[in-house]
C-alpha positions in Angstrom: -12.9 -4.2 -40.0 -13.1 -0.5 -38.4 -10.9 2.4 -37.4 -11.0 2.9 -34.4 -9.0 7.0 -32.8 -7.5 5.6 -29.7 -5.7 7.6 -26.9 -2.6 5.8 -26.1 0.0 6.8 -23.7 -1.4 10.5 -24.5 -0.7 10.2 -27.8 -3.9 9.6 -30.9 -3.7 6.5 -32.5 -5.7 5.2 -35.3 -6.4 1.3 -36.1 -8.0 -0.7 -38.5 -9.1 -3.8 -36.8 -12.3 -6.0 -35.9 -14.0 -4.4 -33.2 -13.8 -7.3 -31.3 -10.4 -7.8 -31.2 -9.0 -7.8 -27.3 -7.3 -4.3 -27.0 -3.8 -6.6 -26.1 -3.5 -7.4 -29.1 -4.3 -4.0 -30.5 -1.4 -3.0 -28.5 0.9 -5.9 -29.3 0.1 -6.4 -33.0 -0.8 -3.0 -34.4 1.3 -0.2 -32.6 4.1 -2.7 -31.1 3.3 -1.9 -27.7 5.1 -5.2 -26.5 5.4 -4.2 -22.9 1.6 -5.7 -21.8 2.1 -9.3 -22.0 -0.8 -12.3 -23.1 -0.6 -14.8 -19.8 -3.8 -16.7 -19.9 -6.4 -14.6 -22.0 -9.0 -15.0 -19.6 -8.7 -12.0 -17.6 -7.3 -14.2 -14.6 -3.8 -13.6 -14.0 -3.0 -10.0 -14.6 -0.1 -9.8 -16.9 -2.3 -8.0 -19.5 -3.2 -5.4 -16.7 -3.1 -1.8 -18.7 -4.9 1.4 -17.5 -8.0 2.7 -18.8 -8.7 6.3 -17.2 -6.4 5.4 -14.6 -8.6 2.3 -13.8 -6.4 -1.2 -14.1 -7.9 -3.2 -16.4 -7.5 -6.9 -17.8 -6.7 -5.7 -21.9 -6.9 -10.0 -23.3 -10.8 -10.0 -22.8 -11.2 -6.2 -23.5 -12.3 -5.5 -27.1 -11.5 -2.4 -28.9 -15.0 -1.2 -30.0 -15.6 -0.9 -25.8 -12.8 1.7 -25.2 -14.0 4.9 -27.3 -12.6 7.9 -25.8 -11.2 6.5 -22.6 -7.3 7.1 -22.3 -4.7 4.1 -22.2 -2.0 3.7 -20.4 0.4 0.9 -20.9 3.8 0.0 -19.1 5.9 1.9 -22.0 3.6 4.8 -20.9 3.7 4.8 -17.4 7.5 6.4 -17.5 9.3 6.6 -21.0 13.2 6.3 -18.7 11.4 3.6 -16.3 11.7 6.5 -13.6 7.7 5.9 -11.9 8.2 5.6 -8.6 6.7 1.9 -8.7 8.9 1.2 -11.5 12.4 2.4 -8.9 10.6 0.1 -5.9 10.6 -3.1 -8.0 14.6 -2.5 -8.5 15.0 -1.4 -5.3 13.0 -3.9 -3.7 14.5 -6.9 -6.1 11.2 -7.4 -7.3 11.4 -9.7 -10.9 12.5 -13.2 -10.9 11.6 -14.5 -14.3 10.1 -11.1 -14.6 6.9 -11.9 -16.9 4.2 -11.2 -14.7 5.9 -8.1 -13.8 4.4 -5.4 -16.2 0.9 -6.2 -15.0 2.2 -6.2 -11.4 3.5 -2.5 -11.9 0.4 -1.1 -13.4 -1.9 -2.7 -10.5 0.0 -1.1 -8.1 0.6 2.3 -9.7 -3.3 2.4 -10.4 -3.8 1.7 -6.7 -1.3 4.2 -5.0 -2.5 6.2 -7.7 -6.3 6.6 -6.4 -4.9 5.8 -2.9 -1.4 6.7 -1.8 -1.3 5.7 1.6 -2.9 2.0 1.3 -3.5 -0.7 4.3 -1.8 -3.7 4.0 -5.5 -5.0 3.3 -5.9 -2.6 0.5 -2.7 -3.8 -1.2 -4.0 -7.3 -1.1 -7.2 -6.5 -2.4 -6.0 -4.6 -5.1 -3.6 -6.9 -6.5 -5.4 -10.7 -6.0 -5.8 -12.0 -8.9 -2.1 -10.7 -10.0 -0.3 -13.8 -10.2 3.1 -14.1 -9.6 4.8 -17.8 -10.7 7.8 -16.8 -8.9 6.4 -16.2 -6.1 7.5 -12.9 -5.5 4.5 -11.5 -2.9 5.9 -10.4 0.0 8.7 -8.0 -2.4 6.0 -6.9 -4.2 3.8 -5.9 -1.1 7.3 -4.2 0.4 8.1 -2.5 -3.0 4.2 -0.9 -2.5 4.5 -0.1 0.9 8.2 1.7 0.4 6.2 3.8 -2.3 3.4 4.9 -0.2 5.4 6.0 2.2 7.4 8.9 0.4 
């Protein structure tokens, strides 16, 4: 075991964990960040998606010794009300079926518009393969990031 000084949704946050332990379950277990979800634990389907420095990034295969100074940002920081403009297009745009995948899906996107507010359609697609949706819920979720990078 180690403490580790995070910096989570801008606030400093000690743990006292393996250093290997995946940073999802750092969230999860230790400060009841429930919001990033476990989907597959191999970094392949994007429902673990957080942001670290504004980059999104798989949190199931990322261990906590790797993350030093780097700032976190999970869904329960990305808006405290839900009020991120990503966050309105998913409502507006009827995004969630079952809604499980859909944390991950929100932080992808608000990473990319983030670095790159006006994307391509191409752009989009790049940025969020690999996001998997068992719904089936593309083409709302392209719509909901193409309403966004147009205000």
């Amino acid at each position: 075991m180690a403490v580790f000084n995070l910096n989570v949704n801008g606030t400093k946050q000690k743990v006292d964990v393996d250093g290997a332990t995946p940073m999802l379950w750092v969230l999860r277990d230790q400060l009841k960040l429930t919001g990033t979800k476990y989907g597959c634990g191999i970094a392949q389907c994007g429902a673990c998606t957080i942001h670290l420095n504004g980059v999104a990034t798989r949190s199931c295969i990322l261990p906590v010794s790797s993350i030093g100074s780097k700032a976190i940002t999970t869904i329960e920081g990305l808006s405290e009300l839900g009020e991120h403009p990503v966050q309105k297009a998913w409502i507006e745009h009827n995004v969630a079926q079952c809604g499980y995948c859909q944390n991950g899906q929100i932080m992808a996107a608000a990473a990319l518009l983030k670095n790159n507010s006006k994307p391509s359609e191409e752009q989009i697609e790049t940025a969020m393969k690999g996001n998997i949706c068992r719904c089936g819920t593309y083409v709302r979720i392209k719509e909901a990031i193409k309403s966004v990078s147009r205000t």
